[in-house]
C-alpha positions in Angstrom: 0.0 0.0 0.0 1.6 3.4 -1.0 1.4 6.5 0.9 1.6 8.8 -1.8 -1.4 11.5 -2.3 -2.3 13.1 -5.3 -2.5 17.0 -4.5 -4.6 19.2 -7.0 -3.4 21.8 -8.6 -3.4 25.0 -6.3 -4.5 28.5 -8.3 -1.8 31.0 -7.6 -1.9 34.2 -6.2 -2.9 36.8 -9.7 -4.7 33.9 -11.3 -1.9 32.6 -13.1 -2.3 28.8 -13.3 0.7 26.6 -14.1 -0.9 23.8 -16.0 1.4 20.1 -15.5 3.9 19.8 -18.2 3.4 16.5 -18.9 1.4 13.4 -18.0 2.4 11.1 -15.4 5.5 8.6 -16.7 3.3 5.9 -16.5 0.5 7.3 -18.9 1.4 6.9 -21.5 4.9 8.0 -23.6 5.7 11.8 -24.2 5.6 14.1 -26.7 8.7 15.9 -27.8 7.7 19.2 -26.6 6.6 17.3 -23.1 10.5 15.8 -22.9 11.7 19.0 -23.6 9.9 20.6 -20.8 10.2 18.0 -18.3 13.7 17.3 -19.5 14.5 21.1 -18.2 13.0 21.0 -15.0 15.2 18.0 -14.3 18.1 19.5 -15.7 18.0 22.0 -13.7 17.5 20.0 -10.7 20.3 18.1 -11.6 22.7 20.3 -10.5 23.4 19.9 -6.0 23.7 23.8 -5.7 20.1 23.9 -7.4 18.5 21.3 -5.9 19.8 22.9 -2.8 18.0 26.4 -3.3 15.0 25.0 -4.5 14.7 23.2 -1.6 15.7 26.4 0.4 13.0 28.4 -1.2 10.7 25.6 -1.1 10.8 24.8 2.3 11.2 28.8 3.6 8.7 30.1 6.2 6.1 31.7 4.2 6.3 30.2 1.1 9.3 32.4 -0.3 12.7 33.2 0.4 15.0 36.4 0.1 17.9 35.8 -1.7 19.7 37.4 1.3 18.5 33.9 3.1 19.2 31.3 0.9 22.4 32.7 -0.6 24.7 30.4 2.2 25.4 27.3 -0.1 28.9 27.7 -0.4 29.5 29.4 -3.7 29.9 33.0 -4.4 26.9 35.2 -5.2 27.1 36.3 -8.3 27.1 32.1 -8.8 23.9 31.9 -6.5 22.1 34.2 -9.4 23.1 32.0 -11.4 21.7 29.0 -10.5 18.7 30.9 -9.4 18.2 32.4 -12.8 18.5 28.9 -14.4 15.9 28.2 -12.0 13.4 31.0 -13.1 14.4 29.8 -16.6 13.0 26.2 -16.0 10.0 27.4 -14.7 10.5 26.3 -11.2 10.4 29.2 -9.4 9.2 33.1 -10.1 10.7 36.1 -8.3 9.6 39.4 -7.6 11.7 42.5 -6.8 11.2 44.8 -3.4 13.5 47.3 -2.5 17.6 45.9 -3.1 16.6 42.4 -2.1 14.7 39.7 -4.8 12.2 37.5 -3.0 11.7 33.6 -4.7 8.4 31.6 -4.5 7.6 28.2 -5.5 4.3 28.0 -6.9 2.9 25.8 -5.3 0.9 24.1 -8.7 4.7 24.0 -9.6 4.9 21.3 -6.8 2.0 19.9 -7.9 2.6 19.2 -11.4 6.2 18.0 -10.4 4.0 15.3 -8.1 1.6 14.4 -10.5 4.7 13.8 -13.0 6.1 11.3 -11.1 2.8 9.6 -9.4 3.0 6.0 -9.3 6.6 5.8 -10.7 7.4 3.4 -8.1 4.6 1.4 -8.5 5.6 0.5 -11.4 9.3 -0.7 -10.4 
């Protein structure tokens, strides 16, 4: 018996849905254009520093994180923005601008369709 929920796909703040790139694995086989998109969400996720502010950002009281707080992953900072930007490219993570500091978010439908992506991978195995 598997412990894994399905979560729905949470509306974001402004209205601006992000629909799931691509069906679960085990749905059936993907499209090229739904490779491409899930192959550079992975991609960028490949990478430890990445993974490791994603997580940060992800798991951040309040949803979102300050680059001033998530910045400590032992590389310089222009090489934070970087990663971060590579991030925002992949469409894992939006950012907004207040003041001299740029706040990152997680969508949380970004979680979502990550989830649903993977659901009952390891059934399968």
């Amino acid at each position: 018996m598997s412990n894994t929920k399905v979560l729905p796909l949470i509306e974001p703040a402004g209205g601006r849905a992000v629909a799931p790139c691509c069906p679960p694995l085990t749905e059936r086989p993907f499209s090229a254009e739904e490779a491409e998109v899930a192959a550079r969400m992975f991609k960028a996720l490949g990478d430890p520093v990445r993974l490791r502010l994603f997580s940060a950002v992800a798991s951040h009281e309040g949803g979102e994180a300050c680059v001033c707080d998530i910045s400590d992953v032992g590389v310089s900072q222009p090489t934070v923005s970087h990663h971060l930007k590579k991030l925002k490219e992949a469409g894992l993570l939006t950012s907004e601008r207040r003041g001299t500091w740029v706040y990152y978010r997680v969508e949380p439908s970004v979680l979502a369709a990550m989830g649903q992506l993977l659901t009952n991978v390891s059934a399968v195995a």
